[in-house]
ZADRENFI-899397 format. One record per residue: residue in three letters; x, y, z of N, C-alpha, C in turn. Coordinates in steps of 0.001 Angstrom, whole numbers, plus 524288, in hexadecimal, padded with zeros to 5 digits. Example, Ala and Ser with C-alpha at 12.3 -4.5 7.8 and 13.67 -1.06 7.14 Angstrom:
% residues 2
ala833867E9C681E788300C7EE6C81E78833907F31C81E78 ser832327F73681BA8835667FBDC81BE4832648001E81EBE 
END
This chain:
% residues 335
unkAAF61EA5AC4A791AB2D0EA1944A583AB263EA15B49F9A unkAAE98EA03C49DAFAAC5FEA0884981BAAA4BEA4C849692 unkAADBAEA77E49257AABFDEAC1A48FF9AA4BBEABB948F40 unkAA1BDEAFCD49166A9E20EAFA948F44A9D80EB04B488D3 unkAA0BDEB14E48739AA075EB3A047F4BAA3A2EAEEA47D61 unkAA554EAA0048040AA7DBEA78747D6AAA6F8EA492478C1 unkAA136EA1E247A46A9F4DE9E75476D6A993BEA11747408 unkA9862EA6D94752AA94ACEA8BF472CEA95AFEAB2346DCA unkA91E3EA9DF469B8A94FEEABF046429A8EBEEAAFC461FA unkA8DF8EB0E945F48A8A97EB1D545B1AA8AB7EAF4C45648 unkA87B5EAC4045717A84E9EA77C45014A828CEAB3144E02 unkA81BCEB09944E87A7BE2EB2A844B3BA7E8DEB174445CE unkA8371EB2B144458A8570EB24143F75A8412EAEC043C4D unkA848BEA9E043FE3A8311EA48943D16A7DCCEA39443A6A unkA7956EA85043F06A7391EA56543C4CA7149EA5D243990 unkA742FEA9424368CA70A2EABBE43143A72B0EA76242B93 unkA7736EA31842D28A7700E9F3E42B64A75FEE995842CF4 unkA7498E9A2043142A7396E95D643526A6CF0E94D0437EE unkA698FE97DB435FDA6614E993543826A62E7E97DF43D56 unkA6834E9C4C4406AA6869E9CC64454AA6381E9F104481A unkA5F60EA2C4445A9A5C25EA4C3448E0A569FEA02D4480C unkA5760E99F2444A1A5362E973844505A539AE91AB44AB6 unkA59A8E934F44C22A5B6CE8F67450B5A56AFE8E4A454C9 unkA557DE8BDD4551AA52C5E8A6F45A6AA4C50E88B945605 unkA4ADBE89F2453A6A45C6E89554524DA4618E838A44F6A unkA4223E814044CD3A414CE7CF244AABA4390E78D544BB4 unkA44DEE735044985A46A9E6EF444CE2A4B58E6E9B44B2C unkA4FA6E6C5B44CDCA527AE69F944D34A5467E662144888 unkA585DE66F9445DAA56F4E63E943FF1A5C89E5F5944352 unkA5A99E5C34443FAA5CC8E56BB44742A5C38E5275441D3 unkA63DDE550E43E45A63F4E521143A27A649EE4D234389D unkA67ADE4A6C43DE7A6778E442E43E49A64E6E432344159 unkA5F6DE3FD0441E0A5C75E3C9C44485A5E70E3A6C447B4 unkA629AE382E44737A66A9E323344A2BA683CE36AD44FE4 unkA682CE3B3644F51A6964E3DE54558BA658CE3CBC457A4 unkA5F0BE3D604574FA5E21E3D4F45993A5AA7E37EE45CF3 unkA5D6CE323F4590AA5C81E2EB845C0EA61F7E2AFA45B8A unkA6611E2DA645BE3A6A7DE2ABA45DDAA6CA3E2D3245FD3 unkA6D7DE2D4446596A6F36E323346907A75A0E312F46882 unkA77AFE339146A89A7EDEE3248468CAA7F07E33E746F1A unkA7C7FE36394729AA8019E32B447A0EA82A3E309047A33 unkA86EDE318347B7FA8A80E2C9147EC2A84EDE283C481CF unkA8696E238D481B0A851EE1FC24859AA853AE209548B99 unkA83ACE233548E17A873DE243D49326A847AE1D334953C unkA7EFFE1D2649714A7CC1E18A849805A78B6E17A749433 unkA7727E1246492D8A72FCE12EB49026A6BFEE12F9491EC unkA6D20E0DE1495DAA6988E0DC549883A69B9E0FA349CBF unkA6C50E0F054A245A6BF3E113D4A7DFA706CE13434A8B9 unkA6F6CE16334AAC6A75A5E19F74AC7AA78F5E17164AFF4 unkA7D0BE159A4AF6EA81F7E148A4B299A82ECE17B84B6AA unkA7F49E181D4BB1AA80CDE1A274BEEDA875DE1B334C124 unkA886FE14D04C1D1A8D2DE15044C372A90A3E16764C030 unkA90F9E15C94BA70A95D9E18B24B782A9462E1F634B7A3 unkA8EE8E21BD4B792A900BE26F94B7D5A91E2E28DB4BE0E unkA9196E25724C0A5A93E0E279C4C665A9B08E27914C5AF unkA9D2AE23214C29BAA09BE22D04C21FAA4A4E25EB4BE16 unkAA146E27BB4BAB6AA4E7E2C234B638AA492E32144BB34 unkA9F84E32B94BC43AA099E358A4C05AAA333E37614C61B unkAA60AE32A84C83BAAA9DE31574CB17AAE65E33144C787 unkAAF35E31AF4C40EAB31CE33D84BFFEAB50DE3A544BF91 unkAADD5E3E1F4BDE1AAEE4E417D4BB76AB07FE45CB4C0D5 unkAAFCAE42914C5F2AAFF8E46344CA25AB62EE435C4CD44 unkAB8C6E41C44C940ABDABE3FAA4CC12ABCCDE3CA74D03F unkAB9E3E39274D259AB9ECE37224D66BAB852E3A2C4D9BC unkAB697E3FEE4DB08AB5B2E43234DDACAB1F7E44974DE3B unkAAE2FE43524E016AA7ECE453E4E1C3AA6A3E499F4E438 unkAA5A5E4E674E332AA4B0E4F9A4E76BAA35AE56724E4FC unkAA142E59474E89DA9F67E5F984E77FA9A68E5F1E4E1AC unkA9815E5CC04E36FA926FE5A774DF56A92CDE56DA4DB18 unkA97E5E54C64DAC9A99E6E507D4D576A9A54E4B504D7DD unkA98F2E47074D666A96DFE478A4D03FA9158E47E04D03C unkA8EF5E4B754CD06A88FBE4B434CBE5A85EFE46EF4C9FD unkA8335E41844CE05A820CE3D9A4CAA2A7E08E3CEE4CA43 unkA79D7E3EBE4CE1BA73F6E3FBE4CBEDA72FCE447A4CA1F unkA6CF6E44E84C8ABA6BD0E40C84C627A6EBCE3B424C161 unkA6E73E36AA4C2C2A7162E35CC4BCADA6CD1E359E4B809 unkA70C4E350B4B472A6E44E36424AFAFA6A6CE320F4AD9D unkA6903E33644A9DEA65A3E30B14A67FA687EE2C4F4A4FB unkA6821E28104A371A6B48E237349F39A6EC8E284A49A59 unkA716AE264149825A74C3E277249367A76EBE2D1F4943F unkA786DE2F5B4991DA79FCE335449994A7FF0E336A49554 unkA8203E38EF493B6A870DE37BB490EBA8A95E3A3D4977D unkA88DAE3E7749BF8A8C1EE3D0849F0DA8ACCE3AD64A427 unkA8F2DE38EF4A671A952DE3AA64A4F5A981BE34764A2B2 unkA94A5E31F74A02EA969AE2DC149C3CA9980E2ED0498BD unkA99F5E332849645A9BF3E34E74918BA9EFCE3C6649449 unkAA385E3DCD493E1AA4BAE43444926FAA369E474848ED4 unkA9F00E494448EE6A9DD6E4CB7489FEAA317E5237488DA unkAA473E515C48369AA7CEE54E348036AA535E576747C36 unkAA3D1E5CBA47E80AA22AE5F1E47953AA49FE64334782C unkAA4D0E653A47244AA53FE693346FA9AA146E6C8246EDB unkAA1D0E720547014A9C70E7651470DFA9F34E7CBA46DCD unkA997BE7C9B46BDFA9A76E8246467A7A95DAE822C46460 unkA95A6E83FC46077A9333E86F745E6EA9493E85CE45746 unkA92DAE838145538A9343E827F44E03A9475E882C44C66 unkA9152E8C0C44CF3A922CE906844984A9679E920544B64 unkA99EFE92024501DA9BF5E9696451F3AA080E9344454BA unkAA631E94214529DAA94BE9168453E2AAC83E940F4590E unkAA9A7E999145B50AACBFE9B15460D6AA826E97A44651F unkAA56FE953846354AA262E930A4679AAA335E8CB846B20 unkAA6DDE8B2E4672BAA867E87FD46945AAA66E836D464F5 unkAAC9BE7FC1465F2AAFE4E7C63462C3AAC6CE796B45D6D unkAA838E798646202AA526E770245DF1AA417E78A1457EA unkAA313E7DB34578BAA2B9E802445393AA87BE821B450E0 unkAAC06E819B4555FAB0D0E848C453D2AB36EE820C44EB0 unkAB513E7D1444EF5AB5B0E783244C3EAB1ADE770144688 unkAB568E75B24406AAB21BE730843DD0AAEE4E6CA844156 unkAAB2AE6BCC43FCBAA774E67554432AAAD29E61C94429F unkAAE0FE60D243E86AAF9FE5B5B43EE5AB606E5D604419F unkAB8D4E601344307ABA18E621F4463CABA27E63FF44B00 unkAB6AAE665A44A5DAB3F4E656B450DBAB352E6016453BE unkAB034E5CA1451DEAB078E57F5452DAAB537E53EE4532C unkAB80DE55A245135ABD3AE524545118ABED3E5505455A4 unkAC08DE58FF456D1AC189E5C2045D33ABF11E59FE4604A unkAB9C5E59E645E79AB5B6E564C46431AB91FE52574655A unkAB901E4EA6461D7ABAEBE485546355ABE3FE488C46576 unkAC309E4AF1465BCAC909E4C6846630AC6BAE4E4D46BFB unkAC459E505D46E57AC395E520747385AC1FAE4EC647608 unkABC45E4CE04750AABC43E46EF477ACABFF5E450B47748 unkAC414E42174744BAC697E3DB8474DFAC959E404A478CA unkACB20E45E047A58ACEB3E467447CEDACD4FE472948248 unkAC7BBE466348318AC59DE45E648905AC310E419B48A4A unkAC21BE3DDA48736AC42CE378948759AC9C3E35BD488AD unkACD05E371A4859DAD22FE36B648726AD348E376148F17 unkAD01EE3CF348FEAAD138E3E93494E0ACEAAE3C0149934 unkAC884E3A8B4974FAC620E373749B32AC507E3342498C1 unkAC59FE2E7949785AC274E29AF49616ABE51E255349919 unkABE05E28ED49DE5AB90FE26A74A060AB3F8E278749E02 unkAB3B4E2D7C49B66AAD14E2CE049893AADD2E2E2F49431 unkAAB93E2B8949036AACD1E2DFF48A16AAB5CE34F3489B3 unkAAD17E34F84860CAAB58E3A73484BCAA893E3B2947EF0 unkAA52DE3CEC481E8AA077E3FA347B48AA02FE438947A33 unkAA317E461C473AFAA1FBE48E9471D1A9C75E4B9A471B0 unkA9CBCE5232471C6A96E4E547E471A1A99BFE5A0046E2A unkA932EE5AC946C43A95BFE6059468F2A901BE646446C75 unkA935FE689346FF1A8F3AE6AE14724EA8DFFE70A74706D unkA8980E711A46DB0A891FE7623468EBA86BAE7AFD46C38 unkA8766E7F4B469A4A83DDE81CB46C5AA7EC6E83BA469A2 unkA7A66E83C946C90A750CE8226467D3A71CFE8894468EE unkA7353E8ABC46D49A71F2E8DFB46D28A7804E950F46FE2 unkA76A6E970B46E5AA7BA9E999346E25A7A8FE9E654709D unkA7D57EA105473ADA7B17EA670477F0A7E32EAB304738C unkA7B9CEAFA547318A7DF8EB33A470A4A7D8FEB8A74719C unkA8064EBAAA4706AA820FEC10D47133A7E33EC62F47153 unkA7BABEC2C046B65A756AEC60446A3FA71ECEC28946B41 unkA6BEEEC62A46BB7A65EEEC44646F10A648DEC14346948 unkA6594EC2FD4649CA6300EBE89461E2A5CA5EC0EE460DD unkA5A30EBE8145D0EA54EBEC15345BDFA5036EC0544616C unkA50A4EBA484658EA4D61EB9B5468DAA51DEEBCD346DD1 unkA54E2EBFAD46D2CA581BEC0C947251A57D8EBDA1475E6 unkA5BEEEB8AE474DBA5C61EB4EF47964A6322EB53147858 unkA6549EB6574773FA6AC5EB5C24758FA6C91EB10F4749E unkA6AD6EADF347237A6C69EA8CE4712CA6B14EA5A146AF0 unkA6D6AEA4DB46923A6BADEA27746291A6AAAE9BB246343 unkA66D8E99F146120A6674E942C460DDA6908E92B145D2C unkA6BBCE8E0945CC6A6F3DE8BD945729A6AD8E8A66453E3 unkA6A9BE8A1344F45A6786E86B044AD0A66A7E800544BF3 unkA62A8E7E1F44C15A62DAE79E344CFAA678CE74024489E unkA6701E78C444484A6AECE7525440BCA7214E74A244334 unkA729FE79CC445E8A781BE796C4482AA76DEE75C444D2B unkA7333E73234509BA744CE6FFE454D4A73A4E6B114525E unkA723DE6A5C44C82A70F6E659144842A765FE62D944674 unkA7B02E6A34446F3A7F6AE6780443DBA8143E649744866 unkA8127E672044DE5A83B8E65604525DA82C0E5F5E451D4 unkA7EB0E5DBE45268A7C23E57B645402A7DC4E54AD44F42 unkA7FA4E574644AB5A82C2E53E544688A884CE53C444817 unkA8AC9E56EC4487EA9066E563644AB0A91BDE537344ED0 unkA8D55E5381451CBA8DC7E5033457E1A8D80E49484550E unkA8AF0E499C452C0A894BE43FF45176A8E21E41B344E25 unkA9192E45B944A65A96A1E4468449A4A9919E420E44E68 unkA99F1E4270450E5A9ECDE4190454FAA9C19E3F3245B2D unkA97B5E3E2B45961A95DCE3BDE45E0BA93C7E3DB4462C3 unkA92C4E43624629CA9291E475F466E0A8C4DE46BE46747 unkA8D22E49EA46E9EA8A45E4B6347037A8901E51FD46E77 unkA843AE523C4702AA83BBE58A946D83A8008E5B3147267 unkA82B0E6068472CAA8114E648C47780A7E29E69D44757C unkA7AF3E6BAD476EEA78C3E716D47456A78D8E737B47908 unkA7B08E781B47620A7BD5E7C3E47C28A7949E80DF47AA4 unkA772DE82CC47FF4A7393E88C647E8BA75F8E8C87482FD unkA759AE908C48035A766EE9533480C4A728AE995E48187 unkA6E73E98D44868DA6A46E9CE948507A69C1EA2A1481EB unkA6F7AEA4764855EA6E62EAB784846CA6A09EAB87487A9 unkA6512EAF1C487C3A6123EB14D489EBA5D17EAD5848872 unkA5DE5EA844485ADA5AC9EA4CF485A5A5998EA19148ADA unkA57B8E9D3B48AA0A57BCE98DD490CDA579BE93E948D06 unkA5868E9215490FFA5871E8B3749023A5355E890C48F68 unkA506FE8B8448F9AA4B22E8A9048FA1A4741E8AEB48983 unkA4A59E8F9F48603A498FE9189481BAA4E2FE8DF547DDE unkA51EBE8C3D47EA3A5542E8A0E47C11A550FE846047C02 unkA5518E81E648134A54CDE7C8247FC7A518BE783747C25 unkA4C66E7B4B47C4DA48FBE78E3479D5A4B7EE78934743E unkA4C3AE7B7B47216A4D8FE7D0B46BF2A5130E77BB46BD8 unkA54B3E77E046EECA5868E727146E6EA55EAE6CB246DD6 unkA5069E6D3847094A501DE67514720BA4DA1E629746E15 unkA4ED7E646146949A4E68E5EEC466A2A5559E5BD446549 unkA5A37E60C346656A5DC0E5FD246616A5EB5E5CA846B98 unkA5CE4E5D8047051A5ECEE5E2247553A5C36E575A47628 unkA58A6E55434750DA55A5E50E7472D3A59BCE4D784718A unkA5C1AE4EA846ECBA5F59E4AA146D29A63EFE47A2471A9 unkA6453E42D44716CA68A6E40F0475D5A6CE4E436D47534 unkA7033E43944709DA765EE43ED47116A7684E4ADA47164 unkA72C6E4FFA4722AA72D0E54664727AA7235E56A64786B unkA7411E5A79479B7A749BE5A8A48033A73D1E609C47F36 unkA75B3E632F485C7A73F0E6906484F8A793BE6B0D48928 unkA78C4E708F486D8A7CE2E749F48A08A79AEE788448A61 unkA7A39E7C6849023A7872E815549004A7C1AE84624931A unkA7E33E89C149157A7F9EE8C0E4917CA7E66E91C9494EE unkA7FDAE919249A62A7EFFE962649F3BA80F5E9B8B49BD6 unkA85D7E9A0949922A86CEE9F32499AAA84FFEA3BA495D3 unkA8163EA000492D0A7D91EA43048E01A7AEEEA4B248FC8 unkA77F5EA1FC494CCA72DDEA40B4963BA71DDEA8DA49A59 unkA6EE0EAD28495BDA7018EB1B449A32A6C36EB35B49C52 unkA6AB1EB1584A0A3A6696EB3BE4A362A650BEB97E4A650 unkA6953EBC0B4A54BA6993EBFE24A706A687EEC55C4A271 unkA6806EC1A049D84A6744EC50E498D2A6AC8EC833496E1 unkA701FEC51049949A75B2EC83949582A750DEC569490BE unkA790FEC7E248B41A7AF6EC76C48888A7F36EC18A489C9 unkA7EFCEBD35486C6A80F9EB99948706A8824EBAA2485A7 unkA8AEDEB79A48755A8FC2EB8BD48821A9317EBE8A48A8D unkA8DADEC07948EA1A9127EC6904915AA8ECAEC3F24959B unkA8E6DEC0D34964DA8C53EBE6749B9EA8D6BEB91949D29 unkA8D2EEB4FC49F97A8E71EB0564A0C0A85B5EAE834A335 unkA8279EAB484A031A7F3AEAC584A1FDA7F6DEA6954A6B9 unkA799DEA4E84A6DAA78A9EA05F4AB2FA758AE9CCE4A93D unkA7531E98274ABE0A71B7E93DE4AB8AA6E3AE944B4B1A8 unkA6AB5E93D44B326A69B7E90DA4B836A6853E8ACF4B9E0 unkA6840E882B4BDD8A662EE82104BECEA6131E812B4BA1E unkA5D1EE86324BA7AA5A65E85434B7F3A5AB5E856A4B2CA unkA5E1EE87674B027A5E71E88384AA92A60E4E82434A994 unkA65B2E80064AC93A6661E7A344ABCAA6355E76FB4ADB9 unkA5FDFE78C44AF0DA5C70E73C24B13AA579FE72A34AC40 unkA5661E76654AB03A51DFE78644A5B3A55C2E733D4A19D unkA588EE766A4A0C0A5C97E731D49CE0A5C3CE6E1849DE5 unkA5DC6E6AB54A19FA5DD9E661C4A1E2A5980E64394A418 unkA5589E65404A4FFA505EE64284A358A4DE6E616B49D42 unkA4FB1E652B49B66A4F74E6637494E4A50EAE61A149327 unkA548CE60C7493DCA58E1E5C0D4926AA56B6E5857493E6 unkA54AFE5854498F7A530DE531F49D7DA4E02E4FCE499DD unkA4A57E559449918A4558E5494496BDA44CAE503D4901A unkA4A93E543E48DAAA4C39E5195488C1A4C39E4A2F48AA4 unkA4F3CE4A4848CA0A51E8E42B548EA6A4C5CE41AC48F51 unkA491DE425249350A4440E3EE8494C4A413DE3ED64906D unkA423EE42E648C82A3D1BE41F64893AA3F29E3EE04840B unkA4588E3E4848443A46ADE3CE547F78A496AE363348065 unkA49D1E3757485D3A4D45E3026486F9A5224E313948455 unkA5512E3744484A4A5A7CE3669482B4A5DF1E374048A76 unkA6386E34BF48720A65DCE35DA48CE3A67C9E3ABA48F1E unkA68B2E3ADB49386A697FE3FDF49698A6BFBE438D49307 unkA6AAAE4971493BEA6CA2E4D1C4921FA711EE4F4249515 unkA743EE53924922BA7A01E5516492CFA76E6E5C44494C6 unkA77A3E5CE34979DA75D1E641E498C2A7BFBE66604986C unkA7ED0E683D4960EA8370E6CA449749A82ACE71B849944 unkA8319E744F49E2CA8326E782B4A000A8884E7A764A0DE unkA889CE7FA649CCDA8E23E815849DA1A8FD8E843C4A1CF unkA9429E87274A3CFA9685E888E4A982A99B9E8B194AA1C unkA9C42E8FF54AB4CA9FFFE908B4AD0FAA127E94B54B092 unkA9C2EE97114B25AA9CAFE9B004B719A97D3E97834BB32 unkA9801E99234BFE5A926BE97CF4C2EEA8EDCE9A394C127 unkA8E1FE9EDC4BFC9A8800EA0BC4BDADA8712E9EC84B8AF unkA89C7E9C784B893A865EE99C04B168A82B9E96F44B377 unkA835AE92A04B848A804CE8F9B4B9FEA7D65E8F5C4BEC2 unkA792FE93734BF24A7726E941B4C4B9A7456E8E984C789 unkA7513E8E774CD36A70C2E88AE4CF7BA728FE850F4CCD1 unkA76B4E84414CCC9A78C5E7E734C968A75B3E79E34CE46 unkA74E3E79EF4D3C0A7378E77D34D50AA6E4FE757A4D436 unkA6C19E79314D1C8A6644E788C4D10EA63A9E75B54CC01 unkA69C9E73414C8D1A6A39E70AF4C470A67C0E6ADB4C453 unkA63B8E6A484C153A61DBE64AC4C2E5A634AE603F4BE25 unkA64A0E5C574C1B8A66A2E58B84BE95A636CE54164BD31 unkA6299E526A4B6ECA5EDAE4F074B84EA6217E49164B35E unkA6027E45A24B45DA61EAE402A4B05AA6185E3F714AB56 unkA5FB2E45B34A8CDA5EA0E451D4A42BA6337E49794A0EF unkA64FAE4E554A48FA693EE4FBD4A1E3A6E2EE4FF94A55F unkA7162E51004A2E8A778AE4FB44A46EA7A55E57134A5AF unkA79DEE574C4A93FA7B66E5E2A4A896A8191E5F424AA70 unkA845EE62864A63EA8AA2E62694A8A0A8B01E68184A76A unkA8CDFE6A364ABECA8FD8E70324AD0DA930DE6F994AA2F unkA9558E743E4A6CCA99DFE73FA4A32AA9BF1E75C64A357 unkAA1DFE77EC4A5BAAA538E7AEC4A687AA6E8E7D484A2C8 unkAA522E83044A159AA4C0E842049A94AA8A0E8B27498DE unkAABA0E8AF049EC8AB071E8E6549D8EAB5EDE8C9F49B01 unkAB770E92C249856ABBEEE918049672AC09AE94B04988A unkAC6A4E93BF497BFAC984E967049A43ACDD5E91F049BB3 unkAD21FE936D4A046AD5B9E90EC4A184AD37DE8A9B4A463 unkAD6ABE873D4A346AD50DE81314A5BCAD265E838B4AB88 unkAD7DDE85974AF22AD59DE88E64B47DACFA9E8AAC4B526 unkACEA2E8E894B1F8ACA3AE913A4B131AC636E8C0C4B08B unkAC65DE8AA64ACA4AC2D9E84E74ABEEAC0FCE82514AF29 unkAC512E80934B20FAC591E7B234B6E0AC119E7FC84BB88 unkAC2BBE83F54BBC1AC0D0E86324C047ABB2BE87174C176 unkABA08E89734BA90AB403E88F44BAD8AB2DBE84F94B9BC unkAB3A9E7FAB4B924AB18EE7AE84B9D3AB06FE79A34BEF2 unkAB47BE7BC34C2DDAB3BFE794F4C955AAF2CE7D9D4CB38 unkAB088E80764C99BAABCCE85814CBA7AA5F8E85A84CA27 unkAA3DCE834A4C4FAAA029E842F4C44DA9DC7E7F734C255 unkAA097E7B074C239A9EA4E75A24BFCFA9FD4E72AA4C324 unkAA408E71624C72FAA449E6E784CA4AAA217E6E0C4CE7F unkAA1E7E73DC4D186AA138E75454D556A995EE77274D684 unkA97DAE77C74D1C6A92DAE76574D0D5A9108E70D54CCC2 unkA90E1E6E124D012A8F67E681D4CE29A8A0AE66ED4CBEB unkA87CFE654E4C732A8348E65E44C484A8219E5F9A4C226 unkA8455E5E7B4BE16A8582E594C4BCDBA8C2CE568F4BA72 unkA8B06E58934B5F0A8F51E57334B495A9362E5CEE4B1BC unkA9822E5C0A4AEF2A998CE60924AEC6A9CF1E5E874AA07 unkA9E3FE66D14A77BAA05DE673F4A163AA644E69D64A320 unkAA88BE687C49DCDAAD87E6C4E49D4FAAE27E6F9349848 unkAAFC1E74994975FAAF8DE7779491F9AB568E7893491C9 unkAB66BE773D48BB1ABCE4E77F748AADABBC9E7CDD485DE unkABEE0E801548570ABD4CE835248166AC23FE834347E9A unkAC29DE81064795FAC697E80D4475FBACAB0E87744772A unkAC6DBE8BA447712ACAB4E90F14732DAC9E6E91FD47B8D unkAC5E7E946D47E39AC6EDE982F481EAAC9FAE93F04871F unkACAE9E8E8D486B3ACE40E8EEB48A0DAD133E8C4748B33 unkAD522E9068485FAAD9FEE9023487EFADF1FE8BFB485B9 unkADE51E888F48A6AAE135E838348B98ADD27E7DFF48B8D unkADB68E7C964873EAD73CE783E488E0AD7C2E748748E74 unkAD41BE7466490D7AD70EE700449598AD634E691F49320 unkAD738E679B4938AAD88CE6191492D6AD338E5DDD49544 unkAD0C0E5AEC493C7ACE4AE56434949EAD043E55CB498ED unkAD601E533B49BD4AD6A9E51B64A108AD6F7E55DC4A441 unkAD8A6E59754A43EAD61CE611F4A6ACAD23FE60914A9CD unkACEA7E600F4A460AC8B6E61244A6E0AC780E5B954A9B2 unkAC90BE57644A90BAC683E53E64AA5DAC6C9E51F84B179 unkACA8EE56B14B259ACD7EE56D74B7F4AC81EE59704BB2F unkAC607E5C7B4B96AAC12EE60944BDB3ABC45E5B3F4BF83 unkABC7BE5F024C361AB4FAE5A7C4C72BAB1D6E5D874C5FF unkAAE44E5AE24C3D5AAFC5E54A64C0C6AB0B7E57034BBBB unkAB206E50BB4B8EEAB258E51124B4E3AAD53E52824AEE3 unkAADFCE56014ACCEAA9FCE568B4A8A1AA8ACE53164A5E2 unkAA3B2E52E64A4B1AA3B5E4EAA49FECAA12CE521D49C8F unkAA295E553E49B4DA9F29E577C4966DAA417E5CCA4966F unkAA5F9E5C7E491EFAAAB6E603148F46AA99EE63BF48B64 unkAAB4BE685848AFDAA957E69DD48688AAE82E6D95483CB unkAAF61E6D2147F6EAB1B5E71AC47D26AAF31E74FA479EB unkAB1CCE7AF847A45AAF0DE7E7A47792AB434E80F34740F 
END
C-alpha cells in the first residue's frame, strides 16, 4: 500500500551542518522550563475518569454498533487521558527534509496556519470531541546506508526535537516522536528519548515498517513489529506516568499490511498508555477504506489512526469520508 521508499530520505547531507553524528549522546537542551512543568494536555478529566462519558463518545465512535471486538473499554485509562476526549490532528515529517512529510515541507508559520485550517475543518465535521492539534516529528529516521554503527538508522540532534517542542508550544500542540529502527530495536532507541518522552504534552510513534528484522536494507523491504516489540514500548511509557504522575501516554503504532503487526492479540493493554493502530497507507479513497477494514478494524487493539497524504493520494478524502469507517479514528494524521 505504502511505498516502502516513500518517506525514507538521506539527512547525511544535512550533518555535517547539523551535527548529526552527535544525536543521541548528552542531554537534552529543554530551552523553556515552563514545558516541563506546565503540561499543555487537553483536560480530558482532571480528577476521576468519567466512566460514563468515555463509554459514551465511544457509542459514538462505533456508530451505535458494537460489535467484532469494538469498542475497546478496558482497561480504562488513567485520569486526564486526551483520548477519546479530544481527536488528535497531527502533522508528521521531518524539519530537514521536505519529501518526508508536511511538516518539514512548509515554511513553520505556514505550516501551522495549515494545521489550524485542518482542525477547524474536522471540528466543523464532528463537534462532539474537540480536536487537538499535534506536530508528530520523526526523531529517529531508517536509512539506505549502515551508517558508522551499521544499524541503518540516524538519530535527529537533540536541538532539532528542541525546535519541535517550540513550535508545538506556538499553536498549542501536542508533540509525537516517531522511530524508525532500521537494524536498531526499541530497546536501544527509546531510552535516548526519555527525558523528552517525560514530559506530559510529548507522546511516541513507532514505526513496523523500518524495522528489519530480517536484516534487509530499509525501504527494499516492508519490515515488522511483534506484540512484544509493542508491548516493550508501552511499558516504557507506562513506567514514565508512574514515576512521573503525568497523564496517560499516546503509543502510535503504524499499519498497513498484516505482517507489520504480528500477535496483535498478544498486545497488552494497560491504564497508563493509550495505544492506536494507524492506518498509514496511501493511494485511492477505495484502497484506503479497505486496508482500514482489513487490518485495523478487523484486528481490534485499542483505539485507532487515519493517514492522509497531501502529494501520494491523489484525491484527499474529506473529514466526513473518513469519519464514515468502524469506528471512528481519533487520532488523524497528515503527511
Amino acid at each position: 500500500m505504502k511505498s516502502v521508499g516513500a518517506i525514507i530520505v538521506l539527512v547525511f547531507v544535512f550533518c555535517s551542518l547539523h551535527s548529526c553524528d552527535k544525536a543521541g549522546e548528552g542531554k537534552p537542551v529543554l530551552k523553556d522550563s515552563s514545558l516541563q512543568k506546565k503540561p499543555v494536555v487537553p483536560h480530558g478529566q482532571t480528577v476521576s475518569l468519567d466512566t460514563a462519558m468515555y463509554r459514551r463518545i465511544w457509542d459514538d465512535l462505533v456508530h451505535g454498533k458494537p460489535g467484532n471486538g469494538w469498542p475497546v473499554l478496558e482497561p480504562y485509562p488513567l485520569p486526564r487521558p486526551v483520548l477519546p476526549f479530544r481527536r488528535v490532528l497531527a502533522f508528521y515529517g521531518n524539519l530537514y527534509s521536505a519529501g518526508m512529510g508536511v511538516l518539514g515541507a512548509l515554511p513553520e508559520e505556514k505550516m501551522l496556519a495549515k494545521l489550524k485550517q485542518e482542525v477547524a475543518a474536522w471540528q466543523a465535521a464532528d463537534s462532539s470531541i474537540p480536536v487537538q492539534p499535534a506536530l508528530h516529528y520523526i526523531a529517529v529516521t531508517a536509512q539506505s546506508r549502515p551508517g558508522p554503527d551499521r544499524k541503518y538508522r540516524l538519530r535527529m540532534p537533540f536541538g532539532e526535537i528542541d525546535k519541535i517542542l517550540a513550535l508545538a508550544k506556538k499553536s498549542n500542540a501536542l508533540v509525537f516522536l516517531d522511530v524508525q529502527v532500521g537494524h536498531s530495536t526499541l530497546r536501544d532507541e527509546l531510552p535516548q528519548l526519555r527525558d523528552y518522552l517525560r514530559l506530559p504534552h510529548v507522546h511516541l510513534g513507532i514505526d513496523p515498517e523500518y524495522s528489519m528484522k530480517g536484516g534487509q536494507v530499509p525501504a527494499r523491504a516492508i519490515g515488522t513489529f511483534d506484540a512484544a516489540d509493542i508491548n516493550y514500548a508501552s511499558e516504557f511509557l507506562a513506567k514514565l506516568v508512574r514515576e512521573h504522575g503525568i497523564p496517560p501516554k499516546m503509543l502510535i503504532v503504524h499499519r498497513f499490511t498484516q505482517g507489520m503487526v504480528t500477535n496483535y492479540q498478544k498486545i497488552q493493554k494497560t491504564p497508563e498508555v493509550q495505544i492506536v493502530m494507524h492506518m498509514d497507507g496511501f493511494g485511492s479513497a477505495a484502497k484506503k477504506l479497505n486496508t482500514y477494514r482489513q487490518w485495523i478494524e478487523k484486528e481490534p487493539v485499542q483505539f485507532t489512526g487515519f493517514k492522509l497524504f497531501y502529494k501520494q493520494d491523489g484525491k484527499l478524502m474529506k473529514p466526513d469520508e473518513v469519519l464514515k469507517v468502524h469506528p471512528k479514528p481519533v487520532y488523524i494524521q497528515y503527511q
